[in-house]
C-alpha positions as a Python dict, from the first residue, in 0.01 Angstrom:
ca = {
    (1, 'X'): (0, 0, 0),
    (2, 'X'): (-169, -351, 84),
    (3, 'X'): (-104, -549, 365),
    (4, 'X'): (233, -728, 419),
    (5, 'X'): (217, -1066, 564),
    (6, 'X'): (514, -1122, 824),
    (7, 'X'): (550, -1525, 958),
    (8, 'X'): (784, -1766, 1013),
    (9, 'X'): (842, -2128, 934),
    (10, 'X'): (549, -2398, 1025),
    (11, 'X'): (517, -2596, 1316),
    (12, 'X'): (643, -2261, 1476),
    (13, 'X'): (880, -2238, 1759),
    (14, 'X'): (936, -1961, 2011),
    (15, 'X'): (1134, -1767, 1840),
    (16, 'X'): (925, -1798, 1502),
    (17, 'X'): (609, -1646, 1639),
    (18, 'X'): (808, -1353, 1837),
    (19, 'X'): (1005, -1282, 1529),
    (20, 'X'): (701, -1247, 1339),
    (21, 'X'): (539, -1039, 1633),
    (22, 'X'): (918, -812, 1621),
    (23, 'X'): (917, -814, 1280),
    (24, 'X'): (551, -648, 1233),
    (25, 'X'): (630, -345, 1481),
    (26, 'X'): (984, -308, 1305),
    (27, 'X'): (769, -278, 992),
    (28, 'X'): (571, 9, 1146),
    (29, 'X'): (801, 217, 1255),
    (30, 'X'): (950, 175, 904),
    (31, 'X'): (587, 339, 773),
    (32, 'X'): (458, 26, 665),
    (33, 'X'): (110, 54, 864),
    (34, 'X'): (-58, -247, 680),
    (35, 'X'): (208, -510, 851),
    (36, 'X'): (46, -785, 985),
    (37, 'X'): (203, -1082, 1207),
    (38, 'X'): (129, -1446, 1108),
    (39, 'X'): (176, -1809, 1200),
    (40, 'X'): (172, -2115, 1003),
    (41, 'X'): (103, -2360, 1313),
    (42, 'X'): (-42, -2402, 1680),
    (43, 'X'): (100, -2219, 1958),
    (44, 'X'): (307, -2406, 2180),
    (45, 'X'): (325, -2353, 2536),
    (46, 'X'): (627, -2260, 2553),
    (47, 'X'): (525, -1950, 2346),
    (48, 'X'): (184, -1950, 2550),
    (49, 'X'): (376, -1876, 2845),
    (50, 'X'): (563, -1541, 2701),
    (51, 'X'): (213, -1444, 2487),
    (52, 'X'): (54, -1495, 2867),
    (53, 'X'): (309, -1329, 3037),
    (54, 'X'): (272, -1011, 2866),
    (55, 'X'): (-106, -1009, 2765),
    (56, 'X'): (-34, -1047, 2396),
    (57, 'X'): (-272, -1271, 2123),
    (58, 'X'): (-95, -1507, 1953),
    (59, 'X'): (-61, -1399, 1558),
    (60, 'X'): (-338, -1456, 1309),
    (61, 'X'): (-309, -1824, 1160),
    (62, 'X'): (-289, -1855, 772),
    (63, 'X'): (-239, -2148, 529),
    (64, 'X'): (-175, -1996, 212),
    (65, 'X'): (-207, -1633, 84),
    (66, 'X'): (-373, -1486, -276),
    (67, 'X'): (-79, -1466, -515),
    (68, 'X'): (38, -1131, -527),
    (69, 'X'): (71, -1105, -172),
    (70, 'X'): (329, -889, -15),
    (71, 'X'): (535, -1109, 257),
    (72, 'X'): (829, -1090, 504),
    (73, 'X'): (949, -1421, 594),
    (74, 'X'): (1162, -1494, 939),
    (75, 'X'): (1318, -1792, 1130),
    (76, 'X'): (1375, -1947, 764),
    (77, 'X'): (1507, -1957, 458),
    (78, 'X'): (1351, -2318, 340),
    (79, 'X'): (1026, -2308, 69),
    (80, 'X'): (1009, -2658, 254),
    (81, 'X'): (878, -2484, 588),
    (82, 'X'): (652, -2269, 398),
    (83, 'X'): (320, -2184, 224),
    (84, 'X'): (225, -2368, -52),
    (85, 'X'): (213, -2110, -323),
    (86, 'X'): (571, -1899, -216),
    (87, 'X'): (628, -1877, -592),
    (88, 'X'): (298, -1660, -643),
    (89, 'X'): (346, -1435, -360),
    (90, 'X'): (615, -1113, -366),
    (91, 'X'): (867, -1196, -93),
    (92, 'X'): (992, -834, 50),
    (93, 'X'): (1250, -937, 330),
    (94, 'X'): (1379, -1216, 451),
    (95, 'X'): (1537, -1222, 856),
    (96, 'X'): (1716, -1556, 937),
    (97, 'X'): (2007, -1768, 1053),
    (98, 'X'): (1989, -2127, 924),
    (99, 'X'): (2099, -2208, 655),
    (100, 'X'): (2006, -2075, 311),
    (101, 'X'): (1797, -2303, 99),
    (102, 'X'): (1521, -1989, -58),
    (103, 'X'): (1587, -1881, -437),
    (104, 'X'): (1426, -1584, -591),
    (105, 'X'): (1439, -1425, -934),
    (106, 'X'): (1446, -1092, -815),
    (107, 'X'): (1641, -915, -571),
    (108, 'X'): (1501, -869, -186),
    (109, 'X'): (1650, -718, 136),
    (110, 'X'): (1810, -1057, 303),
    (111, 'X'): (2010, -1038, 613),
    (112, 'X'): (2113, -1409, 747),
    (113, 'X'): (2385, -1411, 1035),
    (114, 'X'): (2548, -1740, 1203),
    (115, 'X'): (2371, -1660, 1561),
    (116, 'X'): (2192, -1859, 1753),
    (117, 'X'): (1833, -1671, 1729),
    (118, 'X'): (1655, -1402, 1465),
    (119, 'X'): (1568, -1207, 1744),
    (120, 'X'): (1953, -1142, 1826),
    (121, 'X'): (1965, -999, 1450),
    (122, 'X'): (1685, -838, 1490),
    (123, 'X'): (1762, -631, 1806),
    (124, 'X'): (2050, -511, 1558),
    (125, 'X'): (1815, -387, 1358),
    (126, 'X'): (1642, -185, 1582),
    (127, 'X'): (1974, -72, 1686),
    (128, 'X'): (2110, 35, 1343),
    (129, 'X'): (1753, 197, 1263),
    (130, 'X'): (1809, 427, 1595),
    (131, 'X'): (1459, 237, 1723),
    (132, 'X'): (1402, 211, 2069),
    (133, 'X'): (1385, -124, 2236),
    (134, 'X'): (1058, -59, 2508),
    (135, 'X'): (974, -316, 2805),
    (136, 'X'): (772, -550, 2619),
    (137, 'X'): (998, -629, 2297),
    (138, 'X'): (1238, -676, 2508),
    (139, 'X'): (1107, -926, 2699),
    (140, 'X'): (982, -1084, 2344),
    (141, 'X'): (1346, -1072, 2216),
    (142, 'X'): (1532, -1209, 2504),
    (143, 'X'): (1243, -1475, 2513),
    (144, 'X'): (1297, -1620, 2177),
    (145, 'X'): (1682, -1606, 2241),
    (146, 'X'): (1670, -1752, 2548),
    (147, 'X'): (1479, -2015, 2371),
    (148, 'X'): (1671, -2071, 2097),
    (149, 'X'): (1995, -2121, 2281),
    (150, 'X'): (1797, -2319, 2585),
    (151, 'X'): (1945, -2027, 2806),
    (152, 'X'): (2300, -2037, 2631),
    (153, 'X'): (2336, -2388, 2678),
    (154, 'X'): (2258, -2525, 2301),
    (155, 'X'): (2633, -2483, 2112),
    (156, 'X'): (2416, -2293, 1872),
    (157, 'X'): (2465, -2049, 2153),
    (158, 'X'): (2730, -1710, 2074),
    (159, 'X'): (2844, -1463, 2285),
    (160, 'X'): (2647, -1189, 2079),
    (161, 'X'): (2346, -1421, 2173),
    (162, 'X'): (2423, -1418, 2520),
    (163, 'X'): (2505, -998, 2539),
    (164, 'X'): (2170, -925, 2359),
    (165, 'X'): (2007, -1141, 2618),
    (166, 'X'): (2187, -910, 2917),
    (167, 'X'): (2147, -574, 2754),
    (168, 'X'): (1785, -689, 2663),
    (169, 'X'): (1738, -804, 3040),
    (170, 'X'): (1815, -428, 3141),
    (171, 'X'): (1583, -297, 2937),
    (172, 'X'): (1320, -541, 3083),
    (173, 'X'): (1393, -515, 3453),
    (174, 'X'): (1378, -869, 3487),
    (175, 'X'): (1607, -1171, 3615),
    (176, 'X'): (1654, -1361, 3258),
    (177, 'X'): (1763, -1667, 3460),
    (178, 'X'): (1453, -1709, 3663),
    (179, 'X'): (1251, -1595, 3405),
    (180, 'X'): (1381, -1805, 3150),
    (181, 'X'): (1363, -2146, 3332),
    (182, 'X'): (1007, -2126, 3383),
    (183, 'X'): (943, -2013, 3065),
    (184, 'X'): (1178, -2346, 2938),
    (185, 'X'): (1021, -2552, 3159),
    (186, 'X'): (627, -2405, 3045),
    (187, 'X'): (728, -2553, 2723),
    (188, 'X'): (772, -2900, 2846),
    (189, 'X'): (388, -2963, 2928),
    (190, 'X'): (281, -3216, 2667),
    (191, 'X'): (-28, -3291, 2881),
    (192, 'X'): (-333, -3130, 2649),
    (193, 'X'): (-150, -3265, 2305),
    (194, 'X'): (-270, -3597, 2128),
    (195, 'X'): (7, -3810, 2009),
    (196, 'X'): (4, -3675, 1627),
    (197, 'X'): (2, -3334, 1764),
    (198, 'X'): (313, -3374, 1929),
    (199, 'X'): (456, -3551, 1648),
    (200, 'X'): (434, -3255, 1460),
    (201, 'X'): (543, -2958, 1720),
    (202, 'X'): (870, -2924, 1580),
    (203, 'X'): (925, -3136, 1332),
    (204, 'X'): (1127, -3053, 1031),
    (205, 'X'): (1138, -3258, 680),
    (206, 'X'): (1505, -3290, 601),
    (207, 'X'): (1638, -3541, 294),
    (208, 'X'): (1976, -3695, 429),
    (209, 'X'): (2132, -3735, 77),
    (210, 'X'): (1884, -3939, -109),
    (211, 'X'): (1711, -4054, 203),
    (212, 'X'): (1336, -3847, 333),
    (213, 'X'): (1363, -3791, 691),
    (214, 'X'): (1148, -3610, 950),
    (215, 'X'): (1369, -3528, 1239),
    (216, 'X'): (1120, -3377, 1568),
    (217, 'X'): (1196, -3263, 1900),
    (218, 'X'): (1034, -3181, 2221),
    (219, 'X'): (1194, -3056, 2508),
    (220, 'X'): (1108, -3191, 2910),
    (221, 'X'): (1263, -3146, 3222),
    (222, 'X'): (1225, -3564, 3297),
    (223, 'X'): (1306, -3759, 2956),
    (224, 'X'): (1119, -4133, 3204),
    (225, 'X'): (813, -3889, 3180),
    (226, 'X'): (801, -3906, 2818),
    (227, 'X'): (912, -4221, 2775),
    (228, 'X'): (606, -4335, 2964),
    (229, 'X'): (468, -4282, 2584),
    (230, 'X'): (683, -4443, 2414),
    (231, 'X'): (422, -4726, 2257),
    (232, 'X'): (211, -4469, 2125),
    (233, 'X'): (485, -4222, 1964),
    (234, 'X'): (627, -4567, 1796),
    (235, 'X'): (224, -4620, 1657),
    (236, 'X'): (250, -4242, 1520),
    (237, 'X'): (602, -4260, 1362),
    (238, 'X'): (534, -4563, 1171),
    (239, 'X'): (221, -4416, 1046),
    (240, 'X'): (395, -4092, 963),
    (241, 'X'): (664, -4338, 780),
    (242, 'X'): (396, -4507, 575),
    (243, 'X'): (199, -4226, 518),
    (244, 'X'): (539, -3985, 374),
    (245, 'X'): (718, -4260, 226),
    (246, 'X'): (974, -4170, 480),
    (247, 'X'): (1354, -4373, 557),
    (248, 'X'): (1378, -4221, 872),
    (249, 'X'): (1226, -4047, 1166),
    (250, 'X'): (1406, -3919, 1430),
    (251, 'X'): (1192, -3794, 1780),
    (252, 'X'): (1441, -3632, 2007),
    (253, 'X'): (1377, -3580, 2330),
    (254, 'X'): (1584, -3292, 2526),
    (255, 'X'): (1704, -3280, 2872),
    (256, 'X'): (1692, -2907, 2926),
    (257, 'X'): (1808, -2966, 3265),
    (258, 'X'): (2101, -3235, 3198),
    (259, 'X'): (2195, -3141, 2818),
    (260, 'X'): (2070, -3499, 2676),
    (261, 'X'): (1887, -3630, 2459),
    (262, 'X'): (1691, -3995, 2399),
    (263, 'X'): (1621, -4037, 2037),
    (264, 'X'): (1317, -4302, 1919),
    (265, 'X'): (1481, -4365, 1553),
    (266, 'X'): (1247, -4583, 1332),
    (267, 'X'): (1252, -4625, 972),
    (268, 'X'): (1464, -4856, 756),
    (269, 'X'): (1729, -4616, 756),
    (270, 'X'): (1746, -4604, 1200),
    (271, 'X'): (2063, -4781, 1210),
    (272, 'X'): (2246, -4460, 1067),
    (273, 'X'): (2173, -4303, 1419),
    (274, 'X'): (2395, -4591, 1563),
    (275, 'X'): (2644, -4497, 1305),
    (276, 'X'): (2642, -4160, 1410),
    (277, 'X'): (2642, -4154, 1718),
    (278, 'X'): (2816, -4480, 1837),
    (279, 'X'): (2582, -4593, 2036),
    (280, 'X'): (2302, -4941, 2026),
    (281, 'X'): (1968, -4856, 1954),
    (282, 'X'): (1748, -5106, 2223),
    (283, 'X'): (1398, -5124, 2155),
    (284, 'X'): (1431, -4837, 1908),
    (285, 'X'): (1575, -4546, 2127),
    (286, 'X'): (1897, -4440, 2313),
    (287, 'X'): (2064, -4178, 2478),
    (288, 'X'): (2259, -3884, 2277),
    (289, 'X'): (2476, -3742, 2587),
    (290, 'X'): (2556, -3370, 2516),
    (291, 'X'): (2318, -3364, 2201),
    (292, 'X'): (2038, -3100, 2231),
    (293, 'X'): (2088, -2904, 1877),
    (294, 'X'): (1907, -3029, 1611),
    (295, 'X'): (2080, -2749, 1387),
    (296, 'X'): (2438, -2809, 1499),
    (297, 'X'): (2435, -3187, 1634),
    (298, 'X'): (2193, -3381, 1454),
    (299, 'X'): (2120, -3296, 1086),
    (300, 'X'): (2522, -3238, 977),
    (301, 'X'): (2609, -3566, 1149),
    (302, 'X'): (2337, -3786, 1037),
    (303, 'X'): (2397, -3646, 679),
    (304, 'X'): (2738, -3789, 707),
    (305, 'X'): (2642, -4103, 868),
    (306, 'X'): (2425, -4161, 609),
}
């Protein structure tokens, strides 16, 4: 048996690289020895802070495999957030719960559920495969959850979400609360990132009918902090407009304290976000009160507003 490559989506969140990491040791105790964890982006620090926190290397960065390939995809189901060659490779399994936009033309093992977080399926998993849960997947799974669901506040959030997160907790011997502020709060740090880079942390292609979009997010605990950059993130968006032939960008930045969000919205399609969310863009940017899903509260509205 050759190795099976297990990754995520790019520009790869928390949950992405710990699903991949979850994934790989699920794999093993399945017998499949040759399963090897992957990422299709930088680190964030966010995910720094859990890889820190329990003394684990981030997983080995690829950009496209030989065709032929043996992989297990998780945290997606979109060719869009992929490598380049998916159609050449042999795609085993795929672990997700966004929505479904992957078509093979043979059958795999698929297992999608409406949660708020892989990991939250994939602690089933474990469970249904009689696998035991030790110390430090735990803490990995109830990382990516907490996350995910911005410690259960994102209406992404469900109550299996939050029960994982407490039954995972007891496992870990650790206060998820505590633990998963600072972690949340880790993940804010935009200090060592150049403008492009953090115009590309999260950001996810998405066409709004017929219109391109790129809607990005970053999360902070003080949106005036950010905003401080405003002039330079405007310079990057338009050039990320020009460059993608793009009729919107949308840069969210979340509150994880107070729930909010301020959007910069530039493109000749920006006015949709006013639409959407009945509210006056000044200067390029306002507030979203409530809005912190990008899932739930941004891409089904602005496809409608648009």
């Amino acid at each position: 048996m050759g190795k099976t490559y297990i990754f995520g989506h790019k520009n790869p969140d928390t949950d992405s690289i710990i699903s991949s990491l979850v994934m790989t040791e699920f794999e093993k105790m399945l017998g499949n020895k040759e399963a090897v964890a992957c990422r299709l982006g930088i680190v964030n620090k966010e995910t720094e802070y859990v890889l820190n926190y329990l003394g684990i290397e981030a997983p080995e960065l690829i950009e496209d495999l030989e065709d032929g390939a043996e992989v297990i995809i998780v945290d997606t189901a979109n060719p869009g957030e992929l490598i380049s060659n998916l159609e050449n490779v042999k795609i085993k399994k795929i672990v997700d719960h966004h929505q479904v936009l992957l078509n093979t033309s043979y059958p795999v093992f698929y297992r999608a559920e409406p949660v708020g977080c892989t990991e939250t399926i994939m602690y089933k998993l474990y469970k249904e495969n009689g696998f035991e849960i030790d110390k430090k997947t735990a803490i990995l799974m109830l990382s990516a959850i907490i996350s995910d669901t911005l410690l259960f506040k994102s209406p992404t959030c469900t109550k299996e979400d939050r029960e994982t997160v407490e039954k995972l907790a007891e496992i870990a011997g650790i206060d998820y609360n505590s633990y998963g502020l600072e972690m949340l709060k880790a993940g804010t740090d935009l200090s060592s990132f150049t403008i492009e880079q953090i115009l590309d942390l999260d950001a996810k292609a998405i066409t709004l009918k017929d219109k391109k979009a790129i809607i990005a997010q970053v999360n902070t605990a003080s949106i005036p902090e950010v905003m401080k950059m405003k002039s330079d993130l405007e310079s990057g968006i338009n050039k990320i407009i020009n460059e993608k032939g793009l009729d919107l960008y949308m840069f969210l930045i979340t509150d994880i304290i107070n729930s909010n969000s301020q959007v910069i919205a530039l493109g000749n399609s920006a006015n949709a976000v006013e639409k959407a969310y009945n509210v006056k863009l000044e200067n390029n940017t306002a507030l979203l009160e409530g809005v912190v899903s990008r899932k739930k509260q941004v891409v089904p509205i602005m496809s409608e507003s648009i």
